[in-house]
C-alpha positions as a printed Julia matrix, in Angstrom:
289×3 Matrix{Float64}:
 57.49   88.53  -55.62
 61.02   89.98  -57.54
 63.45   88.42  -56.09
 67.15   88.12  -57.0
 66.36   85.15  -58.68
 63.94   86.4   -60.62
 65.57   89.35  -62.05
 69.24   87.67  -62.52
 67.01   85.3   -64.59
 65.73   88.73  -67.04
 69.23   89.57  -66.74
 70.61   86.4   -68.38
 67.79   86.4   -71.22
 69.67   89.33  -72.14
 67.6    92.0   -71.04
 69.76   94.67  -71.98
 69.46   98.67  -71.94
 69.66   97.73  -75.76
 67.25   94.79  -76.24
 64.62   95.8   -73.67
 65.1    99.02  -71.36
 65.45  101.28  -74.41
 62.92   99.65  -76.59
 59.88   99.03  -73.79
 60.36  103.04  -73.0
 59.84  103.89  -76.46
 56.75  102.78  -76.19
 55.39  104.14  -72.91
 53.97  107.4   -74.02
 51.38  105.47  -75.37
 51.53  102.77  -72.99
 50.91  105.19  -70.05
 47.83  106.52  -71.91
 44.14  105.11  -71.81
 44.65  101.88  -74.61
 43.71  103.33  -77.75
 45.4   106.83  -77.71
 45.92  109.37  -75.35
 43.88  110.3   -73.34
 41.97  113.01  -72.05
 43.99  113.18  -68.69
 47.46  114.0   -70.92
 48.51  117.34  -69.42
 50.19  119.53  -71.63
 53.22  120.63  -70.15
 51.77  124.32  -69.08
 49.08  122.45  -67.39
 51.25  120.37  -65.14
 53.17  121.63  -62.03
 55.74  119.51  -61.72
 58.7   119.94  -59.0
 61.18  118.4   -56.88
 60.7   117.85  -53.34
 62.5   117.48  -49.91
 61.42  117.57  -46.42
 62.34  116.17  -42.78
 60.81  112.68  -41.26
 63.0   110.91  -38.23
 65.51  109.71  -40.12
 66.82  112.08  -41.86
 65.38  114.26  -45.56
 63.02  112.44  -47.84
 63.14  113.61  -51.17
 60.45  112.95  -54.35
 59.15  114.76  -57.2
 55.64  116.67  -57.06
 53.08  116.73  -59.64
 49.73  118.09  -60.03
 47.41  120.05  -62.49
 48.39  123.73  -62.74
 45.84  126.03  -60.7
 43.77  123.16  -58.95
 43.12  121.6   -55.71
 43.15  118.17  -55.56
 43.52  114.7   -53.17
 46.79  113.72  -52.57
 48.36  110.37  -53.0
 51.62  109.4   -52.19
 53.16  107.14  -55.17
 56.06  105.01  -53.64
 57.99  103.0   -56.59
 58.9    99.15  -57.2
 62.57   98.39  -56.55
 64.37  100.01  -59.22
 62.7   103.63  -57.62
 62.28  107.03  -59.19
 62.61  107.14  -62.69
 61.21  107.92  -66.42
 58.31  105.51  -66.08
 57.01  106.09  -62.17
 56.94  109.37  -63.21
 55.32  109.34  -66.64
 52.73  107.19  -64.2
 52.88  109.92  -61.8
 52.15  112.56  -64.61
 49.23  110.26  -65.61
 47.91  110.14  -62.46
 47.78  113.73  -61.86
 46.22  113.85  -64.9
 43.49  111.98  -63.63
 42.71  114.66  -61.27
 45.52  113.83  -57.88
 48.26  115.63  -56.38
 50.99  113.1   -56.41
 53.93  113.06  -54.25
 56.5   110.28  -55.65
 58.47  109.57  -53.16
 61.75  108.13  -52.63
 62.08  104.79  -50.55
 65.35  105.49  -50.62
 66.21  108.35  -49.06
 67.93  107.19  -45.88
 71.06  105.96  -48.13
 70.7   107.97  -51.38
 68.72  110.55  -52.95
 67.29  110.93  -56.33
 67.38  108.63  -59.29
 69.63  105.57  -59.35
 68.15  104.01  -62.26
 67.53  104.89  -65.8
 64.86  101.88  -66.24
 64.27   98.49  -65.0
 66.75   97.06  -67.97
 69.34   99.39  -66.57
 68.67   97.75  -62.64
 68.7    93.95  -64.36
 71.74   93.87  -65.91
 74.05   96.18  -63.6
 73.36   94.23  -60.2
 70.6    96.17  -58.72
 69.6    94.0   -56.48
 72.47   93.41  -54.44
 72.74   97.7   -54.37
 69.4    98.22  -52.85
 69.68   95.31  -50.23
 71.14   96.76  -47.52
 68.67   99.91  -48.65
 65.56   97.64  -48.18
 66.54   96.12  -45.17
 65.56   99.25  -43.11
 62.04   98.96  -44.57
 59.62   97.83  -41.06
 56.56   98.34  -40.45
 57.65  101.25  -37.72
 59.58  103.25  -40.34
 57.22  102.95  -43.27
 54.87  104.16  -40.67
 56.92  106.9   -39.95
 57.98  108.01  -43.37
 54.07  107.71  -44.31
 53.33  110.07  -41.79
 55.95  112.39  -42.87
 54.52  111.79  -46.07
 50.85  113.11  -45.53
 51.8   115.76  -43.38
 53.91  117.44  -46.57
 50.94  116.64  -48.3
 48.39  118.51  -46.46
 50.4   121.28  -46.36
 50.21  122.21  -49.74
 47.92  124.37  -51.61
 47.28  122.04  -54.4
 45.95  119.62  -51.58
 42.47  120.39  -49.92
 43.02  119.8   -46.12
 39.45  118.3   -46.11
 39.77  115.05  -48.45
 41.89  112.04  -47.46
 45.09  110.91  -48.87
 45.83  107.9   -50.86
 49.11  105.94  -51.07
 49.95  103.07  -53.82
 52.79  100.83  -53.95
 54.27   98.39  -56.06
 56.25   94.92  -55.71
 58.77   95.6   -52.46
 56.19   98.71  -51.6
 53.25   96.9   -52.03
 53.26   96.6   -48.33
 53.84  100.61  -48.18
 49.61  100.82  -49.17
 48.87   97.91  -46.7
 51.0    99.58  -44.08
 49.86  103.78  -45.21
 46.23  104.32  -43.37
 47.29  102.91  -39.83
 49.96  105.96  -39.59
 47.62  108.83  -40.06
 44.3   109.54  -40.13
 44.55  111.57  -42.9
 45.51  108.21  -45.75
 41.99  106.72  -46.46
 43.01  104.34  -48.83
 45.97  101.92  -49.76
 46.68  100.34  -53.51
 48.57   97.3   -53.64
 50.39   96.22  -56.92
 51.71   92.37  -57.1
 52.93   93.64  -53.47
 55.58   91.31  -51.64
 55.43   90.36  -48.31
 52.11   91.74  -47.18
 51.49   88.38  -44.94
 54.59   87.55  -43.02
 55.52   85.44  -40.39
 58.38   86.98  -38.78
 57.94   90.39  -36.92
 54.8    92.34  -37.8
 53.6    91.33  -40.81
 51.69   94.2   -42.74
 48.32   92.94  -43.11
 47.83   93.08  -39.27
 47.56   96.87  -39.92
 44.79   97.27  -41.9
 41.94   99.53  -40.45
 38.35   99.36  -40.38
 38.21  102.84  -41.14
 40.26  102.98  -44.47
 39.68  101.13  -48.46
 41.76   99.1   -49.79
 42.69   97.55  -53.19
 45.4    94.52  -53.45
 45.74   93.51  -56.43
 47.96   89.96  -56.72
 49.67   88.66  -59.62
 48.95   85.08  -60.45
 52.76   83.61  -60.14
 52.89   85.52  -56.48
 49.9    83.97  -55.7
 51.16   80.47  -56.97
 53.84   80.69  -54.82
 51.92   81.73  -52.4
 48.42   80.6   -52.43
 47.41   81.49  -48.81
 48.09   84.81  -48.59
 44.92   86.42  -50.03
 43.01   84.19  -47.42
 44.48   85.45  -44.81
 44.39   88.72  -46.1
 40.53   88.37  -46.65
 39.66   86.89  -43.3
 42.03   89.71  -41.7
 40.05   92.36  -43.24
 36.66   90.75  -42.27
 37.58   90.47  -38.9
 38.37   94.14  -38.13
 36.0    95.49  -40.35
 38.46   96.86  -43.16
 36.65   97.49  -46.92
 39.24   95.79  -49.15
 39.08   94.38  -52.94
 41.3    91.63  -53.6
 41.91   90.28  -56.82
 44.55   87.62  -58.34
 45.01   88.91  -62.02
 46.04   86.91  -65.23
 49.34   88.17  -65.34
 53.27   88.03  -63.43
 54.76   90.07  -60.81
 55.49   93.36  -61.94
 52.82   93.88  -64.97
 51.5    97.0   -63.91
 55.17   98.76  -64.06
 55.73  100.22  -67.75
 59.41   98.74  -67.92
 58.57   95.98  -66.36
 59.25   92.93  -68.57
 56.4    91.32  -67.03
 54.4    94.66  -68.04
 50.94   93.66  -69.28
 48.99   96.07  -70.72
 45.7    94.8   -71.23
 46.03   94.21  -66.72
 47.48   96.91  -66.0
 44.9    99.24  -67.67
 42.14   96.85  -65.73
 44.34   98.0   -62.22
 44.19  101.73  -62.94
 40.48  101.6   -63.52
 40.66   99.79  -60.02
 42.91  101.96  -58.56
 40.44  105.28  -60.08
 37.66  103.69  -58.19
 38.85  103.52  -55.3
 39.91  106.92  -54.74
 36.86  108.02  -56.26
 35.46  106.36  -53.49
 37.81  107.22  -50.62
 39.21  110.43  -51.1
């Protein structure tokens, strides 16, 4: 998984704003299209609603940014970013997925210690100690308050008239929020399906590990990235046998590439896999929601 190993090592290689945060983003337009061109699903800017959000869960006012297409109802997934949280590229993913016909709420992990963006790109959270900023951040993350701020989550979700109350929510997650889409349909009835990107710590040893959660009643993709699963090779058996033995419908799937290729400015970001995820990740709300 990233670890503060892992990205002091990018750091090093000189993964600067100038050498890679400012040249991998001038190439996500295309990158967050269909490969080829864009795509169909590129809202024009009339077309897409998009707004910021707050609202009230336990612990205090979660904030995120709204999208959806102008006019229509659609299900609603809850987008929770990798690390580095809200900014340019979750939401040009956000815009694509909306585009794809989903009301997306991306939502702030965050929002217990700071609201908003904190980070221009994942260059920008490399080389300026990001890691050591969002520690004490992550360390409230258990499976009790992602639980809660899922909840929380949904609720604003169904409450909005771009949402049909009668379809079921999905949430996705990436590297540290991986675990978020693992953890999502055990806290309300409403979330029928949880996306997994190179997710860390879905199997666990101390506390309650996520993947005791999963529920018969809910789909599930987990998608694993092939140094994660080198360094640890048992997790997507336990994983499988978990979801066998209650029942849960889950797809899980090491791909050919490193932790964090599904992320646009991601220097692991691997477009040829992460275009094989979405497709994944399309399915299985088409099936689920």
């Amino acid at each position: 998984m990233c670890d503060e190993q892992q990205i002091g090592e990018w750091a090093r290689r000189g993964l600067s704003r100038r050498r890679f945060g400012a040249a991998t983003l001038a190439g996500t337009a295309a990158a967050c299209a269909p490969i080829g061109a864009m795509g169909d699903n590129d809202l024009a800017a009339s077309e897409l609603d998009e707004r910021q959000v707050s609202f009230r869960t336990p612990d205090g006012v979660l904030d995120g940014e709204f999208f959806s297409r102008s006019g229509t109802s659609a299900p609603g997934v809850i987008m929770w970013p990798d690390i580095a949280g809200i900014r340019p590229a979750k939401r040009q993913m956000a815009h694509r997925l909306a585009g794809d016909g989903y009301a997306v709420l991306l939502a702030n992990p965050y929002y217990r210690d700071v609201a908003g963006q904190q980070f221009e790109d994942f260059a920008t959270f490399a080389a300026n100690e990001g890691f050591q900023k969002v520690r004490p951040w992550r360390e409230k993350f258990t499976v009790d308050t992602i639980q809660a701020d899922t909840r929380a989550c949904a609720h604003w979700l169904m409450n909005q008239s771009a949402v049909p109350s009668d379809r079921g929510i999905g949430v996705q997650g990436y590297c540290m929020t991986g675990s978020f889409a693992i953890v999502g349909p055990s806290a309300h009835e409403a979330v029928q399906a949880g996306a997994s990107f190179h997710g860390g710590g879905l199997v666990r040893e101390d506390g309650t590990s996520p993947h005791t959660t999963l529920q018969d009643d809910a789909d599930y993709l987990i998608a694993i990235s092939q140094d994660d699963d080198a360094e640890s090779p048992d997790a997507k058996t336990v994983l499988r046998n978990t979801a066998a033995a209650v029942g849960a419908d889950v797809e899980i799937e090491v791909y050919p590439a490193d932790h964090g290729w599904c992320v646009l400015d991601s220097p692991s970001y691997n477009q040829v896999q992460a275009e094989r995820a979405w497709d994944r990740l399309l399915a299985l709300y088409r099936e689920a929601l």
